[in-house]
C-alpha positions as a LaTeX table, in Angstrom:
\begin{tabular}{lrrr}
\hline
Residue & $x$ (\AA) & $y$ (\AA) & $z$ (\AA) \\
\hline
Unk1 & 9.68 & $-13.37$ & 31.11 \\
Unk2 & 13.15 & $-14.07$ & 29.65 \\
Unk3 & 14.21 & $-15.58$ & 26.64 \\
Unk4 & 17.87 & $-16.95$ & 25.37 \\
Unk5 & 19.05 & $-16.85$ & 22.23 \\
Unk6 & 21.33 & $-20.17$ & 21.33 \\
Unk7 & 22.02 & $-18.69$ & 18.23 \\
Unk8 & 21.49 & $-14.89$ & 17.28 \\
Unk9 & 21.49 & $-15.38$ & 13.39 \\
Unk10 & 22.82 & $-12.80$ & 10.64 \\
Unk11 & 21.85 & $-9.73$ & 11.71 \\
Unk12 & 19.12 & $-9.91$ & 14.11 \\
Unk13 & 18.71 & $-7.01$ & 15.77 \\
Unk14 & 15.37 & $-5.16$ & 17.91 \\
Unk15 & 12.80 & $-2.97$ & 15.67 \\
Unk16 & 10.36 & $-0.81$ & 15.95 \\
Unk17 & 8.78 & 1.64 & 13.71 \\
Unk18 & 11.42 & 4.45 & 14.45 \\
Unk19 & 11.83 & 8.08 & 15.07 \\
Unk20 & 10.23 & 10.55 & 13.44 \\
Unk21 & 10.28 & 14.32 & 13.78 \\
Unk22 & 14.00 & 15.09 & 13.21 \\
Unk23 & 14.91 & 14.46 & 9.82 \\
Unk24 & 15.50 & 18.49 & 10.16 \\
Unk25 & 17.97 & 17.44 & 12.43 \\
Unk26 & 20.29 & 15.06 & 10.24 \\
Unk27 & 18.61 & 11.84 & 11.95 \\
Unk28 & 16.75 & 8.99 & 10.11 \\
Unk29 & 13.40 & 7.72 & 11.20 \\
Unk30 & 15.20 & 4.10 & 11.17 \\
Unk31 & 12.78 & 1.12 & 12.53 \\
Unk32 & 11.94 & $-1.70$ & 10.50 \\
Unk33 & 12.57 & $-2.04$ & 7.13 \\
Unk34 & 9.17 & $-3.37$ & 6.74 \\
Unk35 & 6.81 & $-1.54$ & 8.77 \\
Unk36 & 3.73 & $-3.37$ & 7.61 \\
Unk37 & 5.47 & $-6.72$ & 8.34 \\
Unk38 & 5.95 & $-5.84$ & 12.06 \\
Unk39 & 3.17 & $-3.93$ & 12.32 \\
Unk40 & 1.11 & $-7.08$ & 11.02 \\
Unk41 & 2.68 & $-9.66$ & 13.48 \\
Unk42 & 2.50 & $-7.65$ & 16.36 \\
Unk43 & $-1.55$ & $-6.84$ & 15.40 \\
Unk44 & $-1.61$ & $-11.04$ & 15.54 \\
Unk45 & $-0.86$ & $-11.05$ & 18.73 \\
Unk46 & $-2.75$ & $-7.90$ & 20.44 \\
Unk47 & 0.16 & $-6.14$ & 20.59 \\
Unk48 & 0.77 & $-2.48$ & 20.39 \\
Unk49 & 1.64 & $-1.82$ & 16.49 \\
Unk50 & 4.54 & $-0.03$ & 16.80 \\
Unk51 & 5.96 & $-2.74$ & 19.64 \\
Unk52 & 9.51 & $-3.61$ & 18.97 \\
Unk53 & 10.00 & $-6.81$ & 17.60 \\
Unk54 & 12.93 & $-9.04$ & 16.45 \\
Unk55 & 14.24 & $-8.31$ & 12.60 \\
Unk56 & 15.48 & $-11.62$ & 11.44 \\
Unk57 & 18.10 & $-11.48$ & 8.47 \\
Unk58 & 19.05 & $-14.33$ & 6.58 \\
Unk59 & 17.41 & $-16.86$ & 9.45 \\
Unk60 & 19.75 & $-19.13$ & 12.02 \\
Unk61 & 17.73 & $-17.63$ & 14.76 \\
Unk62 & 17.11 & $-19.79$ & 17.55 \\
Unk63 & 15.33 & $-19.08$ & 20.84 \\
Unk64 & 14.75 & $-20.41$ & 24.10 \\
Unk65 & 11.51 & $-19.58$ & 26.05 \\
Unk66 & 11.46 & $-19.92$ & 29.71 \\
Unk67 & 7.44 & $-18.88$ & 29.76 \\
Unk68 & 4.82 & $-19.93$ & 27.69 \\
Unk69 & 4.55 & $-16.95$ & 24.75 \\
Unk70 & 2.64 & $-16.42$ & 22.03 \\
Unk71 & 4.67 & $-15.39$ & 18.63 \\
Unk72 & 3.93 & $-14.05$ & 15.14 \\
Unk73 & 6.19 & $-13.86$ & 12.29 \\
Unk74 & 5.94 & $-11.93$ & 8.76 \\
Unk75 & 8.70 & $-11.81$ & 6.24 \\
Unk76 & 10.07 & $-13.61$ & 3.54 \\
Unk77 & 9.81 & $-17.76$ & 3.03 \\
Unk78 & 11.40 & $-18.66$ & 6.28 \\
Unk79 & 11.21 & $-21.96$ & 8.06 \\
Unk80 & 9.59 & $-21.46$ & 11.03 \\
Unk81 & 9.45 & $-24.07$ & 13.97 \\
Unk82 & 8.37 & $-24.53$ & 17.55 \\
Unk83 & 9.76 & $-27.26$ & 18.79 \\
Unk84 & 9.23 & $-29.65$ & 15.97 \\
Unk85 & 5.49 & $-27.76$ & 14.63 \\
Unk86 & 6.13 & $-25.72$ & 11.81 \\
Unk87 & 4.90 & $-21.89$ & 12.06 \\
Unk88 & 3.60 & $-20.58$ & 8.56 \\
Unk89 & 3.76 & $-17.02$ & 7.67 \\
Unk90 & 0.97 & $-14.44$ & 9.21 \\
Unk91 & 0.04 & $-17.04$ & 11.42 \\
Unk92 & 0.65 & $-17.25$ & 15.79 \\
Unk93 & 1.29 & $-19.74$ & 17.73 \\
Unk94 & 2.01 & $-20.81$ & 21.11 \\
Unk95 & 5.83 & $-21.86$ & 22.36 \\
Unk96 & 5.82 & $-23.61$ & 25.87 \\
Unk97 & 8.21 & $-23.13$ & 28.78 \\
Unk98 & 11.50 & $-24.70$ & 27.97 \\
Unk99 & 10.71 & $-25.44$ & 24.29 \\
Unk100 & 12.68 & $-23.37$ & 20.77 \\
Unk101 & 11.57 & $-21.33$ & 18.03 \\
Unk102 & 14.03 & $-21.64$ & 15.12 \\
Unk103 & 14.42 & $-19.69$ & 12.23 \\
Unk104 & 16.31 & $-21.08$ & 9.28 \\
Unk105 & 17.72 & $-19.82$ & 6.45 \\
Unk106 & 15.20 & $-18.09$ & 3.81 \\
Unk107 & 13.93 & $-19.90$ & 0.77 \\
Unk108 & 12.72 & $-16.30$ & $-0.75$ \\
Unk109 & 13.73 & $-13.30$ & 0.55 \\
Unk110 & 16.45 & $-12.46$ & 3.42 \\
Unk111 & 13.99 & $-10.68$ & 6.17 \\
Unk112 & 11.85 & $-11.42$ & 8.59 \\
Unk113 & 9.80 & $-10.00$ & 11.66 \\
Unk114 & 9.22 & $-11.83$ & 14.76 \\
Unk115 & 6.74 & $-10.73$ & 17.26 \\
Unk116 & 6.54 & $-11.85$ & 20.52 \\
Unk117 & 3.10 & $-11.62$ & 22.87 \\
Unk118 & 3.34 & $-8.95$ & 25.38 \\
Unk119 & 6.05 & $-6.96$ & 22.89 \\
Unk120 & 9.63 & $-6.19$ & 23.84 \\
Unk121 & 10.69 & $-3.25$ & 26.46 \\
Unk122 & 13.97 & $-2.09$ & 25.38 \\
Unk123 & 13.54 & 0.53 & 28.08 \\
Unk124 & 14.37 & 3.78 & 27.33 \\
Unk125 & 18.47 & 4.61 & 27.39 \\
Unk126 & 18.28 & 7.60 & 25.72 \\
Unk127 & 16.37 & 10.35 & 24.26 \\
Unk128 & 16.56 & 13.38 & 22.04 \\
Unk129 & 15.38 & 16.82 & 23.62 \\
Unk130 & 14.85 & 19.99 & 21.48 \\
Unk131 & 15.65 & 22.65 & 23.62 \\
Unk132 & 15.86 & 26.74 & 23.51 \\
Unk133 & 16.92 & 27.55 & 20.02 \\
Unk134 & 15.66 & 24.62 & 18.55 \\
Unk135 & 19.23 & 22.69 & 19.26 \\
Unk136 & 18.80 & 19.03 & 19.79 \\
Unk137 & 20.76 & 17.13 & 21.67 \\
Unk138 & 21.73 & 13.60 & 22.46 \\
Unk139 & 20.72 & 12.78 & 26.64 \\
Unk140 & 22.66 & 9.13 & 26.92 \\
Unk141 & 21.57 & 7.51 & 30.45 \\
Unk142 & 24.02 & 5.29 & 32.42 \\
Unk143 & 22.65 & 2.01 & 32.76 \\
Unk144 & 22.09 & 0.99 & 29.37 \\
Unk145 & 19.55 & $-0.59$ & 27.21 \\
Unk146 & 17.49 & $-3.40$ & 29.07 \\
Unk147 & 15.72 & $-6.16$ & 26.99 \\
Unk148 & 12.97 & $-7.34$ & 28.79 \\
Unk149 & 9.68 & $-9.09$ & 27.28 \\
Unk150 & 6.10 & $-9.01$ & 28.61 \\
\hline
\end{tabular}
């Protein structure tokens, strides 16, 4: 499954609920800024909880779907449409092959979290290892991050 952002938006970026287990280290948990929010549209859908999930900031998302999806959204009072049906709050619904999901700007609020059925796999590009000593370091593998969904 692949989708296309036309337009990315203010700040949209992949979330999840973070790392935790090294703030001993110097390194934030990061994730979400609003756990519950992500965790609640990716519960909407059957996801996993902690499945990442777009953070939208200040709206002008738009997506292309080239498979039929399910998708959730939480968040501030954004206006929320699939094709031309609007998508309230808490609620899923389906977007068809071919059609968009677009995000405008917020009416209250500047966040929102968009969840899309079968989660996102950001694959895993790189990884923190405690070793001997308790020394952590940073293992960075070549290919990248990968955005796949489904």
């Amino acid at each position: 499954m692949s989708v296309i952002a036309e337009r990315a938006g203010f700040l949209t970026s992949i979330q999840d609920l973070g790392r935790t287990g090294f703030r001993e280290f110097g390194v934030s948990s990061g994730g979400a800024l609003d756990s519950f929010g992500l965790r609640v549209a990716n519960l909407l859908l059957g996801n996993a909880e902690g499945a990442a999930g777009l953070e939208v900031t200040l709206g002008g998302l738009q997506l292309r779907f080239k498979d039929e999806r399910v998708v959730a959204w939480c968040g501030g009072e954004f206006d929320v449409r699939i094709g031309s049906r609007a998508l309230p709050a808490g609620h899923a619904g389906l977007v068809s092959a071919g059609e968009k999901l677009k995000i405008s700007a917020p009416k209250v609020g500047c966040r929102s979290w968009l969840s899309i059925s079968g989660g996102i796999d950001v694959g895993m590009f790189f990884r923190w290892v405690c070793g001997p000593g308790r020394r952590l370091r940073l293992q960075v593998f070549p290919r990248g991050p990968r955005l796949t969904i489904g």
